[in-house]
MARSE-708679 format. One record per atom (N, C-alpha, C): x, y, z; atom name. Coordinates in pm, whole numbers, plus 50000, padded with zeros to 5 digits. Example, Ala and Ser with C-alpha at 12.3 -4.5 7.8 and 13.67 -1.06 7.14 Angstrom:
+-------+-------+-------+----+
|    px |    py |    pz | at |
+-------+-------+-------+----+
| 51319 | 49431 | 50780 |  N |
| 51230 | 49550 | 50780 | CA |
| 51320 | 49670 | 50780 |  C |
| 51285 | 49775 | 50708 |  N |
| 51367 | 49894 | 50714 | CA |
| 51290 | 50003 | 50787 |  C |
+-------+-------+-------+----+
// end
This chain:
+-------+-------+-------+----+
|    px |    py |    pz | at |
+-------+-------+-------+----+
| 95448 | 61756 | 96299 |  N |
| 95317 | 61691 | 96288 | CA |
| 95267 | 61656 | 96427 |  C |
| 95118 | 61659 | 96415 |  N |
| 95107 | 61664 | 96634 | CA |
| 95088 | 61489 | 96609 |  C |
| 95098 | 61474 | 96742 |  N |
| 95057 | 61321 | 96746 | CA |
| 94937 | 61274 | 96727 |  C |
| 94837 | 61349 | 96739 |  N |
| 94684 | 61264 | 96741 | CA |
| 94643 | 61273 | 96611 |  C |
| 94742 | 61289 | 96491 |  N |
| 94689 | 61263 | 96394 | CA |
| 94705 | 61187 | 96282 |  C |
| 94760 | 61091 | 96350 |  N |
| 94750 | 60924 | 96318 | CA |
| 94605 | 60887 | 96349 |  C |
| 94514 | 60972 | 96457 |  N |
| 94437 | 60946 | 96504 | CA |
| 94295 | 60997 | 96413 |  C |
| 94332 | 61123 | 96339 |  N |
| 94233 | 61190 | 96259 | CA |
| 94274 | 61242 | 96171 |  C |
| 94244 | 61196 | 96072 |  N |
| 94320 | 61320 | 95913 | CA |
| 94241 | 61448 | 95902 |  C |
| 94324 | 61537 | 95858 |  N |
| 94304 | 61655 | 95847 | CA |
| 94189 | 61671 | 95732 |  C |
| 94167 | 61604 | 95662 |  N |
| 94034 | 61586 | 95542 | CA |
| 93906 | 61565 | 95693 |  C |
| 93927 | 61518 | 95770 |  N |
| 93789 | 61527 | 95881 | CA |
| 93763 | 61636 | 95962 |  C |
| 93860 | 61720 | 95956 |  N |
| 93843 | 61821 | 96006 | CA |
| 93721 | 61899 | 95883 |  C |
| 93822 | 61926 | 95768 |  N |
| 93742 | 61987 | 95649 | CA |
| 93604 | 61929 | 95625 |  C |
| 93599 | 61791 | 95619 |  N |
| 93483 | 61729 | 95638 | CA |
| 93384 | 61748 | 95666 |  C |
| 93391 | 61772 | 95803 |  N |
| 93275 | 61810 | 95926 | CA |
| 93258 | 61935 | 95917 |  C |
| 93346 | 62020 | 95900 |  N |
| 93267 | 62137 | 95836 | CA |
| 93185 | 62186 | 95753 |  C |
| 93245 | 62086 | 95618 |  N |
| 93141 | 62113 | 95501 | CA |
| 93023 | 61974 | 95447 |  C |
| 92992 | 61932 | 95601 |  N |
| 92931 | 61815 | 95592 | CA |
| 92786 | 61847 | 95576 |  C |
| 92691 | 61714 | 95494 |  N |
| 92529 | 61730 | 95552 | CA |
| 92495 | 61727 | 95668 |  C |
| 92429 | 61816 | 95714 |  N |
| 92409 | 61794 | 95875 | CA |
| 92326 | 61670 | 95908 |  C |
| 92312 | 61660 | 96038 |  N |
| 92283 | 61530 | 96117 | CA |
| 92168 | 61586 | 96206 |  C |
| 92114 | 61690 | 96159 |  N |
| 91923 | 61796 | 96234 | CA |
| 91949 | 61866 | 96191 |  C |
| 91846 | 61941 | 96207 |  N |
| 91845 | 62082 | 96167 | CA |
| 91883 | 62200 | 96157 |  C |
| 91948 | 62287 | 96104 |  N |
| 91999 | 62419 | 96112 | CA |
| 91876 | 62558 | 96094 |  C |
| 91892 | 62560 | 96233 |  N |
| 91841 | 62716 | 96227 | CA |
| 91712 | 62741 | 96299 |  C |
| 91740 | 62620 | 96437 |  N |
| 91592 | 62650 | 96529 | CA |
| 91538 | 62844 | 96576 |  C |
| 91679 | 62856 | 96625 |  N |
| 91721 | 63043 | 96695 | CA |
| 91717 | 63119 | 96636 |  C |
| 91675 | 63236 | 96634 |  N |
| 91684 | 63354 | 96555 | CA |
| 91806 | 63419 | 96651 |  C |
| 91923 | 63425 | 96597 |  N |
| 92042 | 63556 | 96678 | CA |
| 92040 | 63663 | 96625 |  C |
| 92023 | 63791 | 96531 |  N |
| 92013 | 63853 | 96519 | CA |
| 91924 | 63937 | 96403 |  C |
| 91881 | 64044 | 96363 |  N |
| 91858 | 64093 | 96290 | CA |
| 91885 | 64232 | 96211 |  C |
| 92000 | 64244 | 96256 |  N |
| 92028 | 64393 | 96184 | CA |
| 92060 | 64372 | 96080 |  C |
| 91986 | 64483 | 95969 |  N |
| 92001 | 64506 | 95818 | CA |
| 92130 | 64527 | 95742 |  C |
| 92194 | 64503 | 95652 |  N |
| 92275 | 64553 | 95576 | CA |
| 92210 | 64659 | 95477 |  C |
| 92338 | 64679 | 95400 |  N |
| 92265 | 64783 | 95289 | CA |
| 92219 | 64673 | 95170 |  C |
| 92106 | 64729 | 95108 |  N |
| 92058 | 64647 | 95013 | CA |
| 91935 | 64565 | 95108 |  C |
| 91894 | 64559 | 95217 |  N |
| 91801 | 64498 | 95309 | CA |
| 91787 | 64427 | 95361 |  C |
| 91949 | 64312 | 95327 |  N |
| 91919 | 64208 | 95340 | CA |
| 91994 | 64167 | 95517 |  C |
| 91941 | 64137 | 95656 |  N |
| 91979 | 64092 | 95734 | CA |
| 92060 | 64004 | 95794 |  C |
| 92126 | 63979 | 95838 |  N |
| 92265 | 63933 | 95886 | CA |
| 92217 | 63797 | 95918 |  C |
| 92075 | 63780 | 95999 |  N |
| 92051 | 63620 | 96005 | CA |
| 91977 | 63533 | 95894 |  C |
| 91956 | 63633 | 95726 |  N |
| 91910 | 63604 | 95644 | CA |
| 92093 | 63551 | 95556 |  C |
| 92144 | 63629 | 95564 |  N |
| 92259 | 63538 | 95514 | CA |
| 92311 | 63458 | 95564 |  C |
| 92323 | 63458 | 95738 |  N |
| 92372 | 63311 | 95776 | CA |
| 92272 | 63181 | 95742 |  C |
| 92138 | 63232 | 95718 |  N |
| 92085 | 63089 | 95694 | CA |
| 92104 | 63076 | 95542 |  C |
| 92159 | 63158 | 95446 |  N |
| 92188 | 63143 | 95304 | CA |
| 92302 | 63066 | 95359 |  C |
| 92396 | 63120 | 95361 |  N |
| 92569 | 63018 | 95402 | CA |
| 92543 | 62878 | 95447 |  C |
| 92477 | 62876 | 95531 |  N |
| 92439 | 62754 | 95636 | CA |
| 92330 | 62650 | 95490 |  C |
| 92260 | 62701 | 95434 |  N |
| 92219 | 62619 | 95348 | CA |
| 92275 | 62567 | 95233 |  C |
| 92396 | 62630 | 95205 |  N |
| 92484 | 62610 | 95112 | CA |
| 92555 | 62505 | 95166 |  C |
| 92616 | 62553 | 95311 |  N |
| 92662 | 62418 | 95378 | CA |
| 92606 | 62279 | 95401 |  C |
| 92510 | 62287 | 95406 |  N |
| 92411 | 62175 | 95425 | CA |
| 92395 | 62137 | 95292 |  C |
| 92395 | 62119 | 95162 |  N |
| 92413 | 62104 | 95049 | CA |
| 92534 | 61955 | 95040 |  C |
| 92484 | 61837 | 94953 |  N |
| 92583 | 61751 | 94940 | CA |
| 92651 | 61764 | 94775 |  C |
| 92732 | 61899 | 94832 |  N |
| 92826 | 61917 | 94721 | CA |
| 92948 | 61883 | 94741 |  C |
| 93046 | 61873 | 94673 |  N |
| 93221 | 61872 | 94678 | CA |
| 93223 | 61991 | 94767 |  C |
| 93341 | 61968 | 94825 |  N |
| 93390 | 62087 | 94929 | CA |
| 93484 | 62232 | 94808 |  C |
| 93528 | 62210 | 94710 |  N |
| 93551 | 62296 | 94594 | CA |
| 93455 | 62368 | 94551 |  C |
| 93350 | 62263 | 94539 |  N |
| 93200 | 62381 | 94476 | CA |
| 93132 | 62453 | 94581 |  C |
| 93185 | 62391 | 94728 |  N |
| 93065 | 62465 | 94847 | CA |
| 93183 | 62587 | 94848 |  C |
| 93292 | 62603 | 94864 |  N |
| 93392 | 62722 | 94840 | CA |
| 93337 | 62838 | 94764 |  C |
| 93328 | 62756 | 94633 |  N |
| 93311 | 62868 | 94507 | CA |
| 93199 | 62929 | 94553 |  C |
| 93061 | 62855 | 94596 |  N |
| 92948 | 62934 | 94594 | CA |
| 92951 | 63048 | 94756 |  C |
| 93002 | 63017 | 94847 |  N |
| 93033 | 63030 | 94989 | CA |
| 93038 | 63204 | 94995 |  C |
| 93195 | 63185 | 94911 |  N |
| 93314 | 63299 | 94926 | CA |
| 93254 | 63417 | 94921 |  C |
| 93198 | 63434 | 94830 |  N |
| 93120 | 63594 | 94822 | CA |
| 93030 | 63614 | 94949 |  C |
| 92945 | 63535 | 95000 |  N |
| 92883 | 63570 | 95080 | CA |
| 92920 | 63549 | 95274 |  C |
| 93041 | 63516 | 95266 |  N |
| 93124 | 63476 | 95362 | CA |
| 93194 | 63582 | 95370 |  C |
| 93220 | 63645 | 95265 |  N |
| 93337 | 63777 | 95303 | CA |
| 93217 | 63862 | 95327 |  C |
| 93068 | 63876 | 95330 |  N |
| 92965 | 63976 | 95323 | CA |
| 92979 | 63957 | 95496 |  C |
| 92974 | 63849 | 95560 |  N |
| 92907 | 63759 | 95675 | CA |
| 93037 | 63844 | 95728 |  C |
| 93157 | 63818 | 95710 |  N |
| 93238 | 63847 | 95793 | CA |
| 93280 | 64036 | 95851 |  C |
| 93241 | 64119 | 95720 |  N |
| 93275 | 64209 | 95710 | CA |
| 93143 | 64291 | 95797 |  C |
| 93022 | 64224 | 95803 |  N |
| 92876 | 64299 | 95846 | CA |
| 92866 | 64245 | 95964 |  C |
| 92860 | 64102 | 96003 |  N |
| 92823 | 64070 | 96080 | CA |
| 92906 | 63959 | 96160 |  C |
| 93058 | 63968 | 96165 |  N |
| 93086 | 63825 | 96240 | CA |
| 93135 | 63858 | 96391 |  C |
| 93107 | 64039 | 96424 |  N |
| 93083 | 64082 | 96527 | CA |
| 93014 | 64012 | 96621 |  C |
| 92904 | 64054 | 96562 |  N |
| 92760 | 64003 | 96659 | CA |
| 92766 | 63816 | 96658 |  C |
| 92825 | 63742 | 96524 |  N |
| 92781 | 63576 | 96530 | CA |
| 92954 | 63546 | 96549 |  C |
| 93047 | 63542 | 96672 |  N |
| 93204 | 63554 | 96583 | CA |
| 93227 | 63362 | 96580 |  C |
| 93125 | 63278 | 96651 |  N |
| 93082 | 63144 | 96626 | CA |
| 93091 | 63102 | 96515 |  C |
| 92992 | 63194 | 96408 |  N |
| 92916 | 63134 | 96312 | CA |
| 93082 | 63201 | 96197 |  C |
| 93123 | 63299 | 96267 |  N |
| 93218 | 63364 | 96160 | CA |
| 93351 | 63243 | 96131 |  C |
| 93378 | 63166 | 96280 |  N |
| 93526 | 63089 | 96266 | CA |
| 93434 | 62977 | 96147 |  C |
| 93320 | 62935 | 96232 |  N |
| 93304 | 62838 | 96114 | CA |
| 93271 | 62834 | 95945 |  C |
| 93219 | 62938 | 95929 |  N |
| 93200 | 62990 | 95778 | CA |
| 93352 | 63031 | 95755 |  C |
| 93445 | 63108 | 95832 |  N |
| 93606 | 63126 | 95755 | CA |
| 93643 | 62978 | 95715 |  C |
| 93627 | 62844 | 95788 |  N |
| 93741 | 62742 | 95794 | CA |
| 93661 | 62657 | 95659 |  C |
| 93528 | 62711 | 95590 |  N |
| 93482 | 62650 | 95522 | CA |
| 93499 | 62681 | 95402 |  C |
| 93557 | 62825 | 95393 |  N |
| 93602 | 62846 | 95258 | CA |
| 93763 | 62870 | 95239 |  C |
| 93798 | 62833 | 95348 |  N |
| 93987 | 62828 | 95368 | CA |
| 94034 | 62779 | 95265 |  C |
| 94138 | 62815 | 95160 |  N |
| 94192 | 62683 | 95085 | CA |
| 94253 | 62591 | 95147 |  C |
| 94228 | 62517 | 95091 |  N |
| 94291 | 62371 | 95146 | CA |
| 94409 | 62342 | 95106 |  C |
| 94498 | 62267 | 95211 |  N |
| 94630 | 62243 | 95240 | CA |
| 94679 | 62123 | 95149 |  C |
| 94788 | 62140 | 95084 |  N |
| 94856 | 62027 | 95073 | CA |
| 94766 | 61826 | 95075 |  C |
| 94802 | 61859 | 95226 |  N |
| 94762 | 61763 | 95309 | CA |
| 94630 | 61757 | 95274 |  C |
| 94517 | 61826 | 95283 |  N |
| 94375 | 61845 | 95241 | CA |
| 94353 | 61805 | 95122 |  C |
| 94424 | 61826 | 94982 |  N |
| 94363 | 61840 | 94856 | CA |
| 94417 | 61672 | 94861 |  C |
| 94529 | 61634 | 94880 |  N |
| 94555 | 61479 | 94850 | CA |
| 94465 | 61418 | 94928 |  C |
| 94370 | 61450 | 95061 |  N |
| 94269 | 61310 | 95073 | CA |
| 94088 | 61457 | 95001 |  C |
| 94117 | 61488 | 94924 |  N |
| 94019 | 61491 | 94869 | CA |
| 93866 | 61420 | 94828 |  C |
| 93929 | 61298 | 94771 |  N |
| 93845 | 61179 | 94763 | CA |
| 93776 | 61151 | 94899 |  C |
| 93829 | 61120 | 95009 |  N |
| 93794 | 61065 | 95097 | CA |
| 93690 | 61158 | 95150 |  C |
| 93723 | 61295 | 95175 |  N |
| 93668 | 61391 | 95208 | CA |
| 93537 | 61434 | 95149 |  C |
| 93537 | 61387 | 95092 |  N |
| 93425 | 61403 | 94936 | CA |
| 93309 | 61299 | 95041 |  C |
| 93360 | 61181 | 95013 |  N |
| 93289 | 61083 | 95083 | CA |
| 93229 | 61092 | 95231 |  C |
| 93324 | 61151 | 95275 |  N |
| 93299 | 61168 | 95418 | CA |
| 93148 | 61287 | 95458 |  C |
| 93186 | 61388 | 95382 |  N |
| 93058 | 61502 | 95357 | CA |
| 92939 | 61455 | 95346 |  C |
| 92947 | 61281 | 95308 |  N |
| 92784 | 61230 | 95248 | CA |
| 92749 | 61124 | 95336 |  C |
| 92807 | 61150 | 95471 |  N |
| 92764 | 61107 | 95602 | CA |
| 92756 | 61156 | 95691 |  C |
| 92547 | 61188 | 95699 |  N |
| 92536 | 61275 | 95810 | CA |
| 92612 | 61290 | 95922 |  C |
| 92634 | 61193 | 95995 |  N |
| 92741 | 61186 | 96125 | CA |
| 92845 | 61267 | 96123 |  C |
| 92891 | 61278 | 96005 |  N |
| 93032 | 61334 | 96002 | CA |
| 93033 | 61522 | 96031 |  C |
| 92924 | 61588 | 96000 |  N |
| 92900 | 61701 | 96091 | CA |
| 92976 | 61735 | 96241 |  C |
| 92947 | 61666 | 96285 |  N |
| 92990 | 61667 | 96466 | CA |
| 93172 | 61647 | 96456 |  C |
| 93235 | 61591 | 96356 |  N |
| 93379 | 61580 | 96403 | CA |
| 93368 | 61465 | 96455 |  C |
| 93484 | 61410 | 96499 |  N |
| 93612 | 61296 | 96586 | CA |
| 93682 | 61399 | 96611 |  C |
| 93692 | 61338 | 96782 |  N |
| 93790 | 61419 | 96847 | CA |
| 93894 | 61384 | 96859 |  C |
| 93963 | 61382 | 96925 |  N |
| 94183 | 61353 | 96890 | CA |
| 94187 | 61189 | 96910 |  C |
| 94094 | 61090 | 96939 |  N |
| 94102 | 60934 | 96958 | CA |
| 94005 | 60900 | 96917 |  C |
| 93933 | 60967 | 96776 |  N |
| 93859 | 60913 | 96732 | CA |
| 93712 | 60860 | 96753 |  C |
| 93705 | 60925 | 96841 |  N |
| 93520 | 60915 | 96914 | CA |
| 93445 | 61008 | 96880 |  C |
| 93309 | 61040 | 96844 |  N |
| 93205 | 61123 | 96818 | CA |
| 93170 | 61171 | 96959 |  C |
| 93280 | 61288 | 97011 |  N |
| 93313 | 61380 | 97167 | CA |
| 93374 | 61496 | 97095 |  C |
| 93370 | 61622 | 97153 |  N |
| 93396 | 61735 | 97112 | CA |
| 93387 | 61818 | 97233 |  C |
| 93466 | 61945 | 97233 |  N |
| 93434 | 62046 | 97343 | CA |
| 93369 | 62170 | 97247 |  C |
| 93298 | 62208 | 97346 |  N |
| 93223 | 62321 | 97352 | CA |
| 93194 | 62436 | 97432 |  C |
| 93212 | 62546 | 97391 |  N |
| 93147 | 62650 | 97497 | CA |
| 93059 | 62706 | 97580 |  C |
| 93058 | 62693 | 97685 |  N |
| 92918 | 62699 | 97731 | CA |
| 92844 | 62850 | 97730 |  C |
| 92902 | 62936 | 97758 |  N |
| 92907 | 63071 | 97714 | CA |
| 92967 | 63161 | 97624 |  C |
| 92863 | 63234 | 97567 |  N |
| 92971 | 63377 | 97479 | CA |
| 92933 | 63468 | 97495 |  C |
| 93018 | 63598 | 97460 |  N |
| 92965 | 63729 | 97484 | CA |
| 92955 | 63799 | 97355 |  C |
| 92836 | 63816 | 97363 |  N |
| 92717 | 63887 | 97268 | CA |
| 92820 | 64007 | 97205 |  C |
| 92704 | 64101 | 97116 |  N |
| 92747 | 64207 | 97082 | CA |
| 92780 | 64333 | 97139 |  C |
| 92687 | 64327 | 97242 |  N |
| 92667 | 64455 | 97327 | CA |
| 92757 | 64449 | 97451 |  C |
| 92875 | 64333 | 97467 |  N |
| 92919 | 64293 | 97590 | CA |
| 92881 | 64212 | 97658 |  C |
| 92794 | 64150 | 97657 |  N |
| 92678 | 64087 | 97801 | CA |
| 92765 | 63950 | 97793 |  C |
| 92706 | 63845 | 97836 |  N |
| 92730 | 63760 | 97866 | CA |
| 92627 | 63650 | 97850 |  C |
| 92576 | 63555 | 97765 |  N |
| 92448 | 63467 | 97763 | CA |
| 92488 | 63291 | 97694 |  C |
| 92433 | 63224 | 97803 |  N |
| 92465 | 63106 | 97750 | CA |
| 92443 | 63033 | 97616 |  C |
| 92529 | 62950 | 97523 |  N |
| 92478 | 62903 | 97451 | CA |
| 92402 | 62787 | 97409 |  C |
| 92336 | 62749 | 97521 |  N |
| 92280 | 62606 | 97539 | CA |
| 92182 | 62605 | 97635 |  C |
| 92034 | 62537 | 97588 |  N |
| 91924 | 62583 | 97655 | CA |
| 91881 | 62498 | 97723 |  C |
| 91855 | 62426 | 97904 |  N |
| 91862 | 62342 | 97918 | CA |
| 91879 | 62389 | 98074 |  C |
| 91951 | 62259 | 98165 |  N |
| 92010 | 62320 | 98310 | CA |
| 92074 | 62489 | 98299 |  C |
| 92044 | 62571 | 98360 |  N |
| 92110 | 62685 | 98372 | CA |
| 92251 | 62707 | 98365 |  C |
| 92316 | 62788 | 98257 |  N |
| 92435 | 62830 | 98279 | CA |
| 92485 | 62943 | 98313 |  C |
| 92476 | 63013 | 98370 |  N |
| 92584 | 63169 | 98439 | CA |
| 92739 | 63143 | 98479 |  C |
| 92750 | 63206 | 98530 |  N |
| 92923 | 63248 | 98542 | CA |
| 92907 | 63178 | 98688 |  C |
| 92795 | 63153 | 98779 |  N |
| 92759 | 63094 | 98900 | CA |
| 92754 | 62931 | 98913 |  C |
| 92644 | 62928 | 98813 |  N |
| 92583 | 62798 | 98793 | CA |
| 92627 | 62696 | 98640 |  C |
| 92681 | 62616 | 98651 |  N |
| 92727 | 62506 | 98527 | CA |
| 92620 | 62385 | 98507 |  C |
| 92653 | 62337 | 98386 |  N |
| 92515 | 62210 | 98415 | CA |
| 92585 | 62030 | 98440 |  C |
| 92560 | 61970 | 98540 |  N |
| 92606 | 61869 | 98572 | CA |
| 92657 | 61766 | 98437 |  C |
| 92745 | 61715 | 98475 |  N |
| 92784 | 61551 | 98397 | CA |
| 92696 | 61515 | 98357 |  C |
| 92650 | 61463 | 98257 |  N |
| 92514 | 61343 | 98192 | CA |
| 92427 | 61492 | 98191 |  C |
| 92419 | 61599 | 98199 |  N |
| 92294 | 61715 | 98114 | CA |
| 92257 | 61710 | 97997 |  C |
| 92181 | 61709 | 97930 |  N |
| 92119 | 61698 | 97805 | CA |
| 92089 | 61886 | 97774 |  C |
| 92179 | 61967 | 97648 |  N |
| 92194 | 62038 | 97591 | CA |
| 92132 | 62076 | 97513 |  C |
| 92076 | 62173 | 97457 |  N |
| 92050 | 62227 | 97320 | CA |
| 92078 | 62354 | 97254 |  C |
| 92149 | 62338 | 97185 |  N |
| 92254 | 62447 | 97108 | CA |
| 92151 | 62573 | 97079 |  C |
| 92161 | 62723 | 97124 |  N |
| 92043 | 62811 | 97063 | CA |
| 92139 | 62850 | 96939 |  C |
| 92256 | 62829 | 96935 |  N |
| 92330 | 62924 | 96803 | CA |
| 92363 | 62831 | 96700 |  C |
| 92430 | 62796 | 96588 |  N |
| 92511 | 62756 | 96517 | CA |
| 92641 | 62755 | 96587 |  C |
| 92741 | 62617 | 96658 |  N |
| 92783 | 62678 | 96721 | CA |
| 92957 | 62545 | 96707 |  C |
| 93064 | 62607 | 96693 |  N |
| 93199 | 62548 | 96653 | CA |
| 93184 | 62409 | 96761 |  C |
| 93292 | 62296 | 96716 |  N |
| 93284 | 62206 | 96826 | CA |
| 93432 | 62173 | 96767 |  C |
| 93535 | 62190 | 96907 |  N |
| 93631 | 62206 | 96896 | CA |
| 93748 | 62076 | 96916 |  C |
| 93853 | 62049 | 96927 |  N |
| 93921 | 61920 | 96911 | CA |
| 93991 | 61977 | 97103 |  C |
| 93977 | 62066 | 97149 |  N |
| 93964 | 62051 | 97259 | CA |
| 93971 | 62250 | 97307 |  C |
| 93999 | 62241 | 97475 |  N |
| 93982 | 62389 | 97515 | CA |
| 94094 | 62490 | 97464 |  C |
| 94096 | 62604 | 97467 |  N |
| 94258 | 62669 | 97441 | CA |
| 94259 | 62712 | 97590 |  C |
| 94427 | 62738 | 97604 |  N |
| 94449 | 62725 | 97702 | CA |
| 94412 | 62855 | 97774 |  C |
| 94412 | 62899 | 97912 |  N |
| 94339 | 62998 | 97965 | CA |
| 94413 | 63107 | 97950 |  C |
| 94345 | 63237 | 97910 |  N |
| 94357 | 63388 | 97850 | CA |
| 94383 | 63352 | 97685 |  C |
| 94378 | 63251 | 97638 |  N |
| 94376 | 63239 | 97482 | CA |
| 94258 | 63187 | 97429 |  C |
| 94261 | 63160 | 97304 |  N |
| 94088 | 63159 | 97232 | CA |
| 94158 | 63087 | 97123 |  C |
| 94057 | 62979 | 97120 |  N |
| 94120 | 62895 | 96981 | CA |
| 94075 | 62912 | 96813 |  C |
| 94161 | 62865 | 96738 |  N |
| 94154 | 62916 | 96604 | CA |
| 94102 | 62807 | 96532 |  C |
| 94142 | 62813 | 96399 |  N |
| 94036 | 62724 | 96320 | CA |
| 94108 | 62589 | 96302 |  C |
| 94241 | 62580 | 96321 |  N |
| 94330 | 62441 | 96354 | CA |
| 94288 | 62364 | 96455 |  C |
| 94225 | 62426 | 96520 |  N |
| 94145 | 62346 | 96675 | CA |
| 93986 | 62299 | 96641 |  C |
| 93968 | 62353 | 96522 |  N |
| 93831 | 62335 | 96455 | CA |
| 93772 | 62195 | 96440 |  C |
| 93692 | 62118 | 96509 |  N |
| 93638 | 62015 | 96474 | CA |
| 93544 | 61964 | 96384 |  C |
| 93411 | 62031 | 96423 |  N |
| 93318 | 62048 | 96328 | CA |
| 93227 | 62158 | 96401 |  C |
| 93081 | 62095 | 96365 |  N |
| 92974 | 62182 | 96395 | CA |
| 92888 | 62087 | 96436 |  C |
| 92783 | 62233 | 96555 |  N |
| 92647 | 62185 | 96564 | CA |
| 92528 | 62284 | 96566 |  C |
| 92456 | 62197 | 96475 |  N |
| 92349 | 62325 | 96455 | CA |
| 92248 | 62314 | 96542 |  C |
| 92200 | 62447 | 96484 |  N |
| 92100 | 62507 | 96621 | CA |
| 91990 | 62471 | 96626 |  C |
| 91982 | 62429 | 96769 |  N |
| 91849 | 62328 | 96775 | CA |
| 91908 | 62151 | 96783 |  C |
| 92025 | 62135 | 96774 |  N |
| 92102 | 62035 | 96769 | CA |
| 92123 | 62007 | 96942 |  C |
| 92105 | 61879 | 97020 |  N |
| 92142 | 61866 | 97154 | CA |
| 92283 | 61783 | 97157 |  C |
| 92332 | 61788 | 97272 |  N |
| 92417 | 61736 | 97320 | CA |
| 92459 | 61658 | 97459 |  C |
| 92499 | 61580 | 97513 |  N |
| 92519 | 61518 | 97618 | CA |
| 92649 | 61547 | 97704 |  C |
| 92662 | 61617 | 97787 |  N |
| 92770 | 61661 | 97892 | CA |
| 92806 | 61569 | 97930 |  C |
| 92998 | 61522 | 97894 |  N |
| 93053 | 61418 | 97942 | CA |
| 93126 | 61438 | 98037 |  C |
| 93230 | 61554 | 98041 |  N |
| 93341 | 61599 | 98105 | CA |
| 93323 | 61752 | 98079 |  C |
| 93318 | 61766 | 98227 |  N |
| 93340 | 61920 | 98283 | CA |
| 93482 | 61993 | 98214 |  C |
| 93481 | 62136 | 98237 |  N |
| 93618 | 62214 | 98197 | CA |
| 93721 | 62182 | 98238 |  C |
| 93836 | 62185 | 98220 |  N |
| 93966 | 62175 | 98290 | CA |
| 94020 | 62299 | 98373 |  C |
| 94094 | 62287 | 98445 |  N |
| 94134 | 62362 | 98551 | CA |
| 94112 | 62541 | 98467 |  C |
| 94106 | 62642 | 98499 |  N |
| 94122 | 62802 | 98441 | CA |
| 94025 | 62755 | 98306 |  C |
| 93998 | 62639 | 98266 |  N |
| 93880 | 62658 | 98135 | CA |
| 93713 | 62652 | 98263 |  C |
| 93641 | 62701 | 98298 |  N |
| 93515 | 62623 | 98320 | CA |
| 93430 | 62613 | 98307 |  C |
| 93409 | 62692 | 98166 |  N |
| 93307 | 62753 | 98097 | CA |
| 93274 | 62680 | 97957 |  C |
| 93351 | 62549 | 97988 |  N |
| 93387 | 62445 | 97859 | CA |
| 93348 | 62345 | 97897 |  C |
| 93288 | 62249 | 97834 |  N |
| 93242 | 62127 | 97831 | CA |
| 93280 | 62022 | 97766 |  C |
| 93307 | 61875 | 97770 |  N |
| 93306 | 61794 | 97651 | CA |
| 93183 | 61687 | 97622 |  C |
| 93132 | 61738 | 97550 |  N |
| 93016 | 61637 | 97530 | CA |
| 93000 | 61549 | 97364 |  C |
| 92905 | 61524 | 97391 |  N |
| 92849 | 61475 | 97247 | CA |
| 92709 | 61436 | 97149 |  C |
| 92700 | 61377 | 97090 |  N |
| 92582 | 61455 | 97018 | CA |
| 92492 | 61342 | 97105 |  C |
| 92375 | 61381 | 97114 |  N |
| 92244 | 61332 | 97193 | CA |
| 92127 | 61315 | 97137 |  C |
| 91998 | 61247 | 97139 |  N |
| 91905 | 61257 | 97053 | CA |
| 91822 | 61416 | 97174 |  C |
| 91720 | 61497 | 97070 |  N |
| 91663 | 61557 | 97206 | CA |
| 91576 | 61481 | 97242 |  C |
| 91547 | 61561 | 97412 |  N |
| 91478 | 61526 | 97483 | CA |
| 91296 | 61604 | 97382 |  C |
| 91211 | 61508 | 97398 |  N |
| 91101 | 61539 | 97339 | CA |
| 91021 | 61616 | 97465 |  C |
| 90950 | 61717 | 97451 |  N |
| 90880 | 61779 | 97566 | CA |
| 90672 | 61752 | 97558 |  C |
| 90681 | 61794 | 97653 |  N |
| 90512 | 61764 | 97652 | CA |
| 90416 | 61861 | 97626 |  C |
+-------+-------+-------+----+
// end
């Protein structure tokens, strides 16, 4: 059992995944290529994503999910592989450990806040990526705001805004590895800002830890 989880039950992990969100989902358009039958790859993530956003039991957001989660994954979790960890960890069965705080979890889903995760001491802080690489190879930031390249990072105290649907993790994996859905915190949706607390750690620096922010209103 790790230690920080005296600090967070594993029902908050599940939680924040299959929580009401806390803004809006679905400022960005990321892609549009068709499946067969017509239907587009960013037309089912905003089906999934609205299912998620739904204050159902985490059993019934499963049942309705699954079919169109194995569509998401098999067509498109290429091009979104963001949107793919978080739609897999939402229809995962649940553990042992998971189904006994059920109840709680239940509860927890029907507080907006609870979207964003607690990170390993229990604070509304999370890490995030500051970059991913697209479909085609490239390289493009996921947060619209101070400039990010492989050059340029955005200072301590930056104010963020998510262009994707995008994982928020319980911290970095370590460098040449990529973290899985046990590292899974919650989510933030797109169009959702954030506040830069703490820069990457040494071989991470393309990682951030921030937290959720109101946005900045523009003129």
């Amino acid at each position: 059992m790790f230690a920080w989880e005296k600090h967070i039950k594993i029902w908050q992990l599940v939680g924040a995944v299959l929580a009401v969100p806390a803004g809006i989902a679905g400022t960005y358009s990321v892609y549009h290529n068709y499946m067969s039958g017509g239907v587009s790859c960013s037309e089912l993530r905003g089906s999934i994503i609205a299912v998620l956003d739904k204050n159902l039991a985490a059993d019934v957001k499963r049942t309705l999910l699954r079919g169109d989660v194995e569509k998401f994954e098999k067509n498109c979790g290429n091009e979104d592989p963001d949107a793919r960890v978080i739609f897999h960890a939402a229809v995962a069965p649940p553990t042992q450990a998971q189904a006994a705080q059920a109840q709680p979890a239940q509860n927890a889903s029907a507080q907006p806040g609870a979207i964003f995760g607690l990170s390993k001491t229990g604070e509304r802080r999370g890490w995030v990526n500051l970059l991913r690489h697209s479909a085609d190879g490239t390289t493009e930031p996921s947060f619209e705001g101070p400039p990010i390249t492989l050059k340029s990072l955005p200072p301590m105290g930056s104010i963020l805004t998510a262009r994707f649907l995008l994982p928020v993790w319980l911290s970095p994996p370590p460098p040449g590895q990529v973290n899985n859905a046990s590292a899974l915190q919650g989510r933030l949706a797109a169009g959702g800002c954030v506040k830069v607390l703490t820069q990457g750690p040494p071989g991470r620096p393309f990682w951030a830890e921030v937290a959720p922010e109101a946005c900045q209103k523009t003129e």
